[in-house]
C-alpha positions as CSV (number, residue, x, y, z in Angstrom):
1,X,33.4,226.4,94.2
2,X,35.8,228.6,96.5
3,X,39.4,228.5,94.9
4,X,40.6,227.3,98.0
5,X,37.8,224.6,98.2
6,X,39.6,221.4,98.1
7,X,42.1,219.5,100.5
8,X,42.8,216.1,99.0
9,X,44.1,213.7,101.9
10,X,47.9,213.0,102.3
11,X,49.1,209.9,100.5
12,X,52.3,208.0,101.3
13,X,54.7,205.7,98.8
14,X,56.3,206.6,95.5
15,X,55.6,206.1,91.3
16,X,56.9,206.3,88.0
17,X,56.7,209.5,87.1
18,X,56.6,208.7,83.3
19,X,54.1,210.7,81.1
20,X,50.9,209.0,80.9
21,X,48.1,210.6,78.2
22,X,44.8,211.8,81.1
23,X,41.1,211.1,79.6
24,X,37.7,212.6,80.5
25,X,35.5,211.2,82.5
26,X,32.0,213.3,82.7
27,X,28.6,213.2,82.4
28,X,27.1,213.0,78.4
29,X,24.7,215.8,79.6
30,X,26.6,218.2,80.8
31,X,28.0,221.4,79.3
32,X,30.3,220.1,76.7
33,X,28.2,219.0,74.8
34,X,26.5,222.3,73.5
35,X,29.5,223.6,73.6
36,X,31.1,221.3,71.2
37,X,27.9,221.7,68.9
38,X,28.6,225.9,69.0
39,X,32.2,224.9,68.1
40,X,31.4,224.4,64.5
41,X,30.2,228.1,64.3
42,X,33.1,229.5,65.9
43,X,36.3,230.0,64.4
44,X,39.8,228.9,65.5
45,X,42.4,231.3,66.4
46,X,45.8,231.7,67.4
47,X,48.0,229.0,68.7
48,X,47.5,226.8,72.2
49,X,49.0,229.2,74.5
50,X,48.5,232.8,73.2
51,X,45.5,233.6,71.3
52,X,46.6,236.6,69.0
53,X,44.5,239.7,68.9
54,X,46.2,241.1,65.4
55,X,44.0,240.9,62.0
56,X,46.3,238.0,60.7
57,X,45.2,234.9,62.7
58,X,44.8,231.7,62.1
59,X,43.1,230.5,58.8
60,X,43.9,233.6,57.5
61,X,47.5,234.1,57.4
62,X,47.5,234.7,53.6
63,X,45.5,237.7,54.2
64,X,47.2,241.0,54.1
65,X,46.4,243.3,57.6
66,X,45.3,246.7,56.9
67,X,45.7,249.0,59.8
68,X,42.5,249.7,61.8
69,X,40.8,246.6,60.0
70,X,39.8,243.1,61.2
71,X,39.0,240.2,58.4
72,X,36.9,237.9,59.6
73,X,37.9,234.3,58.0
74,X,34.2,233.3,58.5
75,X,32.8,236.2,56.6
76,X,35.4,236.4,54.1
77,X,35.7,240.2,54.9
78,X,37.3,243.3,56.5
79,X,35.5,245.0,59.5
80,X,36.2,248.3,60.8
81,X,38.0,248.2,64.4
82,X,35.5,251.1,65.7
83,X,32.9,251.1,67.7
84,X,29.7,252.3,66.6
85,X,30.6,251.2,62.8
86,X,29.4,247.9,60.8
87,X,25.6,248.2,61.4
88,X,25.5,246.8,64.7
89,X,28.1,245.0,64.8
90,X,31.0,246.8,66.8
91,X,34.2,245.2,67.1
92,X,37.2,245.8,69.3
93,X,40.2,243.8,70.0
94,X,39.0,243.1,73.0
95,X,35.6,241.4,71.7
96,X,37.8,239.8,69.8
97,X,40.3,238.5,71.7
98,X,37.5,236.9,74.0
99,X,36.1,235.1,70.7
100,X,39.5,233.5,69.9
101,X,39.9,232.5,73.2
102,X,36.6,231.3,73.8
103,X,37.0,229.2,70.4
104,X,40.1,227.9,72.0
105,X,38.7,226.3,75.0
106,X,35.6,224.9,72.8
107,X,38.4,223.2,70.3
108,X,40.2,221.7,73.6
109,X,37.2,220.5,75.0
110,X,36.3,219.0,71.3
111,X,39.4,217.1,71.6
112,X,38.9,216.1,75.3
113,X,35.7,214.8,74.1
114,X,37.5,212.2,71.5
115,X,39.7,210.6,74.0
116,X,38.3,207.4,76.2
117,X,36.1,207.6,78.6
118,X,37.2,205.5,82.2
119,X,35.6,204.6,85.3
120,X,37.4,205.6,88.3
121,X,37.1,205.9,92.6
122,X,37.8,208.3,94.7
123,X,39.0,210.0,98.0
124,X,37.8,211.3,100.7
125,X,37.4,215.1,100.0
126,X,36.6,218.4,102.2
127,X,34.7,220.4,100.4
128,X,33.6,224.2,100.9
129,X,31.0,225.9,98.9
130,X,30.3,229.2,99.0
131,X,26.4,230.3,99.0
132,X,24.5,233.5,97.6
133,X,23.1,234.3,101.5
134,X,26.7,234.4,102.9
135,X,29.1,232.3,104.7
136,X,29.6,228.9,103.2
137,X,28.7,225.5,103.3
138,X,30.9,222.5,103.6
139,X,31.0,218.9,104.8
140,X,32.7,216.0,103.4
141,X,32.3,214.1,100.0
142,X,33.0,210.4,99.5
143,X,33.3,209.6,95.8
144,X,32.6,205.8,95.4
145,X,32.4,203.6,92.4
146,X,32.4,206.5,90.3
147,X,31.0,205.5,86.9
148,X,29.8,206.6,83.7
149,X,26.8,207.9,83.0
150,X,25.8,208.8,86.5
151,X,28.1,211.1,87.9
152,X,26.3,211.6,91.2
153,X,28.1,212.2,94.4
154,X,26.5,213.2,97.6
155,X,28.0,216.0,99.9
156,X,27.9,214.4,104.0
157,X,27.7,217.8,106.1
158,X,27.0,218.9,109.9
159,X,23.8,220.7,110.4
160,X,24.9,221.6,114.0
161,X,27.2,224.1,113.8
162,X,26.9,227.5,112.0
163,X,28.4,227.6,108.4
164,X,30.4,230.8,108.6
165,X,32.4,232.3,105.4
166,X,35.8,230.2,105.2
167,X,39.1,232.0,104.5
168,X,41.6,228.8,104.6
169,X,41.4,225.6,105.6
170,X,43.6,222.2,106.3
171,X,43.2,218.7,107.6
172,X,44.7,218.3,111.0
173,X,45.8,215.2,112.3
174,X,45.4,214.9,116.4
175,X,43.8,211.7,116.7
176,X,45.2,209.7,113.4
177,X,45.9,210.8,110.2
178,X,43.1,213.4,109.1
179,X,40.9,213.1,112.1
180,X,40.1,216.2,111.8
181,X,39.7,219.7,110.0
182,X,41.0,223.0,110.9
183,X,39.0,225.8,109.5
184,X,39.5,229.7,109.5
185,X,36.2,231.6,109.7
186,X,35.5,235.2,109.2
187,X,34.1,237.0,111.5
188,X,30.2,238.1,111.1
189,X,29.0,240.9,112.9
190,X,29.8,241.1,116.7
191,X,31.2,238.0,116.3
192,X,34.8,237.8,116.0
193,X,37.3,235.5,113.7
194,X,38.6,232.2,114.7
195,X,40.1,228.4,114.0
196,X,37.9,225.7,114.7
197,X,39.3,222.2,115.1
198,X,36.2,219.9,113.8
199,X,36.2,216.0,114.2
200,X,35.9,214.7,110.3
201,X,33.3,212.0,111.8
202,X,30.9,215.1,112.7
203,X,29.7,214.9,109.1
204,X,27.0,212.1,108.5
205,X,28.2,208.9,107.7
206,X,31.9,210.3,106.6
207,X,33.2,207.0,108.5
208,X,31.9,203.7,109.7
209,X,29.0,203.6,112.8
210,X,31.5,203.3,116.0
211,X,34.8,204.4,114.4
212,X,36.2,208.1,115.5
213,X,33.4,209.5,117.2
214,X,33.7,213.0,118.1
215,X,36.7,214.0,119.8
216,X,38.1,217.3,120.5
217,X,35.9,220.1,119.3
218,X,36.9,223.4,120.0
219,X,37.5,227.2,118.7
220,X,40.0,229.7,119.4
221,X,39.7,233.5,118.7
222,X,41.6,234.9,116.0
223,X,42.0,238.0,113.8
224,X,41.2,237.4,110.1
225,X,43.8,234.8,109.2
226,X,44.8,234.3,105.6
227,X,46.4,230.6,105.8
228,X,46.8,228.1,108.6
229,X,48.8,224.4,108.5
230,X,48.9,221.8,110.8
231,X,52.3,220.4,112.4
232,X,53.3,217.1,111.9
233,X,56.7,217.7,113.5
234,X,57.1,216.0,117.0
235,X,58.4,219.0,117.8
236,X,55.5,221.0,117.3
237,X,53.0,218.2,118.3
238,X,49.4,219.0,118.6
239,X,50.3,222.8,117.3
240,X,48.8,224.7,114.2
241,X,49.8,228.1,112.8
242,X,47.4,231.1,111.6
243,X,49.2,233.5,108.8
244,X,47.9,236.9,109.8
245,X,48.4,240.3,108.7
246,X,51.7,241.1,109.7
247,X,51.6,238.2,112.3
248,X,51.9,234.5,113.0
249,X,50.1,232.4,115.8
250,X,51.7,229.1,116.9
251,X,48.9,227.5,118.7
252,X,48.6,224.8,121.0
253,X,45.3,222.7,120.3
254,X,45.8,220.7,123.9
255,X,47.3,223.3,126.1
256,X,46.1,226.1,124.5
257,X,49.8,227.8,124.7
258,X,50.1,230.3,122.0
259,X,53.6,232.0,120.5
260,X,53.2,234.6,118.6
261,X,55.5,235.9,115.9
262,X,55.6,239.5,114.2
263,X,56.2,239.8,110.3
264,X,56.2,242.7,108.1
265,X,53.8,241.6,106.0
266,X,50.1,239.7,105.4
267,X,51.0,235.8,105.3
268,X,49.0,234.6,102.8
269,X,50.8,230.7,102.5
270,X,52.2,228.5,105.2
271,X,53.5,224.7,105.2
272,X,55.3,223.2,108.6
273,X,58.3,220.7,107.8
274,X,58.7,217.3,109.2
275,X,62.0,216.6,109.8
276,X,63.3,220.1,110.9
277,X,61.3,221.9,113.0
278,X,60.5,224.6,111.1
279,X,57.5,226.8,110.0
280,X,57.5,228.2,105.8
281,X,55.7,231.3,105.1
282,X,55.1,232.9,101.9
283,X,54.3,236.9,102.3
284,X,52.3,239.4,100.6
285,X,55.2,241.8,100.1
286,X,57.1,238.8,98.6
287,X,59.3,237.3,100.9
288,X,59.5,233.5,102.0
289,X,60.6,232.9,105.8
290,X,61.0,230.3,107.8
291,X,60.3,230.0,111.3
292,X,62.6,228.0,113.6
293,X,60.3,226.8,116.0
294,X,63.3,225.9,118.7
295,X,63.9,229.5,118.8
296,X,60.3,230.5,120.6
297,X,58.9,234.1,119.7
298,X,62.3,236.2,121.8
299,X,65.3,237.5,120.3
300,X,66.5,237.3,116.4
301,X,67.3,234.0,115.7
302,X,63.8,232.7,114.9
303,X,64.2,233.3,111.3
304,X,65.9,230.2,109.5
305,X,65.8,230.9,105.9
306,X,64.7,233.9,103.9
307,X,64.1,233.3,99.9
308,X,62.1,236.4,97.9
309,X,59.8,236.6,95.0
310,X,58.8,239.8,92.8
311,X,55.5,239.8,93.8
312,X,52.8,238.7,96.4
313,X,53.6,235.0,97.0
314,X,50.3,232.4,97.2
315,X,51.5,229.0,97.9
316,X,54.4,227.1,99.0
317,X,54.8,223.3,99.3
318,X,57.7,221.6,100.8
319,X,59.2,218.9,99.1
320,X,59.6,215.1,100.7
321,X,63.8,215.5,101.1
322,X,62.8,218.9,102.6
323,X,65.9,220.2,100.5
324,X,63.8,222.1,97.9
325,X,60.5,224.6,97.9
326,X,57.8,225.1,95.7
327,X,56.4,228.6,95.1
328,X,54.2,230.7,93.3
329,X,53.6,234.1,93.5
330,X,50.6,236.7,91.7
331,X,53.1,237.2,89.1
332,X,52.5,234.0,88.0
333,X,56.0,233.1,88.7
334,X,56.3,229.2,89.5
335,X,59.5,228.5,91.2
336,X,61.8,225.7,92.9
337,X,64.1,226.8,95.4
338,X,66.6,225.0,96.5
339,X,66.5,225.9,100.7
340,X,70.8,224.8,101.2
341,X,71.7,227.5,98.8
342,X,68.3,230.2,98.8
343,X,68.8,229.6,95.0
344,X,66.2,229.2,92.5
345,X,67.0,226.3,90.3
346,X,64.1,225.9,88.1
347,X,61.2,227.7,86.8
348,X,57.8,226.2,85.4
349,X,56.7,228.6,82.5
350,X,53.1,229.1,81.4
351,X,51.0,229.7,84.7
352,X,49.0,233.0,84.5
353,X,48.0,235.1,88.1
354,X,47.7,238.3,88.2
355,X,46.3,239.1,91.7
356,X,44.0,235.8,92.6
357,X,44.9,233.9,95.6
358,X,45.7,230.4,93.8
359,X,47.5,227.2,95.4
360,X,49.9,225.1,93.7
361,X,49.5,221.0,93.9
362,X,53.0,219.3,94.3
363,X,53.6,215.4,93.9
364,X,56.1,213.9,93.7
365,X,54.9,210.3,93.7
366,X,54.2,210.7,89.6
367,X,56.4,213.7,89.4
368,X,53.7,216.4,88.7
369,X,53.0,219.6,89.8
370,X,49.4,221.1,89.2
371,X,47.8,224.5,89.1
372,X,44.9,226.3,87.9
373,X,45.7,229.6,86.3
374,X,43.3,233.1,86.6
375,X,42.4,232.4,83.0
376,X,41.0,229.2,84.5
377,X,43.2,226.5,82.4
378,X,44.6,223.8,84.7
379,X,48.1,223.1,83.8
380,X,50.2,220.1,84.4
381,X,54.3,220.3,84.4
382,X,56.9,217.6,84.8
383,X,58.1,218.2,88.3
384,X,61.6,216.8,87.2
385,X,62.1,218.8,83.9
386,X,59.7,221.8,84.0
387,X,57.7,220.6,80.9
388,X,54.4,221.4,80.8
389,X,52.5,218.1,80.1
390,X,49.1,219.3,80.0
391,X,46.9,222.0,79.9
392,X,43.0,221.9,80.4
393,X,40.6,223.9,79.6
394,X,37.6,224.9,82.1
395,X,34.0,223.3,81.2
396,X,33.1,226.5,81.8
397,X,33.4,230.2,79.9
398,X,36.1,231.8,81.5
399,X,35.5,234.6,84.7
400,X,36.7,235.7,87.5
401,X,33.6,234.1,90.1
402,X,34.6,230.2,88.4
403,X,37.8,229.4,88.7
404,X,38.1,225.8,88.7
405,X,39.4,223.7,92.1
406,X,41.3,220.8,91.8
407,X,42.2,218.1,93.8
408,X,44.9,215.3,93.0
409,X,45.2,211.6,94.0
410,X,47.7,209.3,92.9
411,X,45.4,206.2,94.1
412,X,42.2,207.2,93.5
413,X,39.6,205.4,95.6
414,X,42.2,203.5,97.6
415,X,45.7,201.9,97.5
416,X,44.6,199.9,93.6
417,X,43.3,203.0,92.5
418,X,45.1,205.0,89.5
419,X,45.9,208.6,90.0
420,X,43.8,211.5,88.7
421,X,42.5,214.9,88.8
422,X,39.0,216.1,90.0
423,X,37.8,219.3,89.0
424,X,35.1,221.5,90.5
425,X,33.9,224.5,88.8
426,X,30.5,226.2,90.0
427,X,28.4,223.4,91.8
428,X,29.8,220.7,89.1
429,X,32.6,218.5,89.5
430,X,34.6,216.6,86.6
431,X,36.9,213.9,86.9
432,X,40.3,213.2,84.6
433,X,42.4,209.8,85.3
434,X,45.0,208.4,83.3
435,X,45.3,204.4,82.9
């Protein structure tokens, strides 16, 4: 699955945010399972966090190091750190390394595997997956009466439209509350870039027989855009945004009116608010702006708030009192900012980016905030504290090509459902709720 697959729907009321323990939900045949059986012939290394790469690990501590040596706890034995040497065995630090970590995520998923096993619903979920041919293919999945051992779900998609390569994508709201999707599509050939606004009830049975029919349909043309967000602000009715390079569109679904506002810098993360009428952009070159949309596109005054980051910032998420803002950057800095003072009052420790384009999952209703890092662990932090509640490991081996997606409900299939997480890595998905 794309990193940027999933857009879980927008949820409304509040909940204790007091730490519940999450279990596995999965399918007995999928991957763990072998996995778990190659666990007893690895070896455990280093702690939870930071697998060590030195000769002293774990299980061998009483071991003396020797300089240029690696003892293997297994084997019982020193081997040379040279390539080339050992038969043909080679060993580097970095062969190692991958071992420990590998043996790491095996041993997590052991212990994933011990804890109980629950039934659970779903919501309705957007879903874009990229395909070997080019371009993508989407539509929408409705997870219902998800139960153990048949984790089946079926993928509802639109086979009248072209499935172009996706670069962002958001529900949009013009009819009712996520009547719609807004997607950002690549341009192929002589074909240019643009935002299409797509009826959600274009997708085969993705609502009842009679109930939203198609409504507006339409496409403008756009440069390659790195973000977009819909406006829920009365003040920018019917209006979404495009981050471009060194640019942001303001557009008009109804009237077509466009404003258009020059940056300095790619825009690689946008969120509107809902009680000020403002536009949040996060920026390649690290800066955070705000737009104020009263100000239209002339003059200075259209910039409302600037915050800055170290590094290339990939997300930002507004918070319900619209007082404080989440960001993260490809630093892997996690950050909460508080927007009446452009301080930042909190940081959440332990998320790893280096250059991926990764988004962060904020709420507040159970006082989490999710994210999945480039070494493809998905971590969970208090929201309140900055305590980092949980860390998962990926069903599969690490790499670049499968980091996990992850979606977030606090009512899973409906307003008596229990929150949870839903992972999808490759063309699987995995579910984790907490009673």
């Amino acid at each position: 699955m794309n990193k940027s697959s999933w857009q879980s729907r927008r949820r409304h009321g509040r909940r204790s945010h007091q730490q519940n323990p999450w279990f596995r939900l999965r399918d007995p045949e999928d991957r763990s399972d072998s996995q778990a059986a190659q666990l007893a012939q690895d070896s455990s290394h280093g702690d939870d966090e930071s697998p060590s790469t030195s000769s002293g690990t774990a299980g061998a501590s009483s071991v003396p190091e020797l300089p240029g040596f690696y003892f293997d706890p297994e084997k019982k034995r020193y081997f040379r750190l040279l390539p080339g040497h050992n038969n043909c065995n080679p060993l580097t630090k970095e062969s190692i390394r991958q071992k420990e970590m590998e043996s790491k995520r095996l041993r997590l998923l052991e212990e994933e595997d011990k804890q109980k096993k629950a039934d659970t619903n779903s919501d309705r979920l957007f879903t874009v997956n990229d395909v070997k041919v080019g371009g993508s293919k989407y539509g929408i999945i409705n997870l219902q009466s998800l139960k153990t051992p048949t984790l089946k779900v079926f993928m509802h998609e639109n086979l009248y439209f072209t499935n172009r390569k996706v670069n962002s994508v958001c529900w949009a709201s013009l009819n009712h509350l996520d009547s719609h999707i807004l997607l950002c599509l690549m341009g192929l050939a002589e074909t240019p870039g643009c935002a299409t606004l797509l009826p959600a009830s274009l997708f085969v049975n993705s609502h009842p027989a009679g109930i939203d029919r198609p409504g507006m349909l339409c496409s403008f043309r756009i440069p390659g855009a790195w973000s977009c967000a819909w406006s829920l602000n009365i003040q920018a009715n019917n209006c979404f945004s495009t981050g471009l390079s060194r640019r942001v569109l303001l557009t008009n679904v109804v009237t077509g009116h466009r404003q258009s506002f020059g940056t300095n810098s790619d825009v690689l993360a946008q969120q509107f608010a809902l009680m000020v009428p403002l536009l949040f952009n996060g920026c390649r070159s690290g800066e955070i702006f705000a737009i104020d949309l009263r100000c239209g596109n002339q003059g200075k005054g259209w910039k409302a708030t600037r915050l800055f980051h170290d590094s290339a910032v990939t997300s930002v998420r507004i918070l319900q009192d619209e007082q404080y803002l989440m960001a993260s950057d490809m630093a892997g800095k996690i950050k909460l900012w508080d927007l009446r003072t452009t301080k930042c009052i909190r940081q959440y420790e332990g998320h790893v980016n280096e250059y991926a384009y990764l988004p962060l999952h904020v709420h507040e209703e159970e006082g989490i905030l999710v994210a999945v890092g480039q070494d493809c662990y998905t971590r969970i932090w208090s929201l309140h504290d900055a305590h980092l509640l949980r860390t998962i490991p990926s069903p599969y081996p690490a790499s670049k090509a499968d980091i996990p997606s992850v979606a977030f409900s606090s009512r899973l299939g409906g307003s008596r459902g229990a929150p949870g997480l839903l992972m999808a890595v490759g063309q699987d998905l995995y579910c984790y709720s907490y009673s």
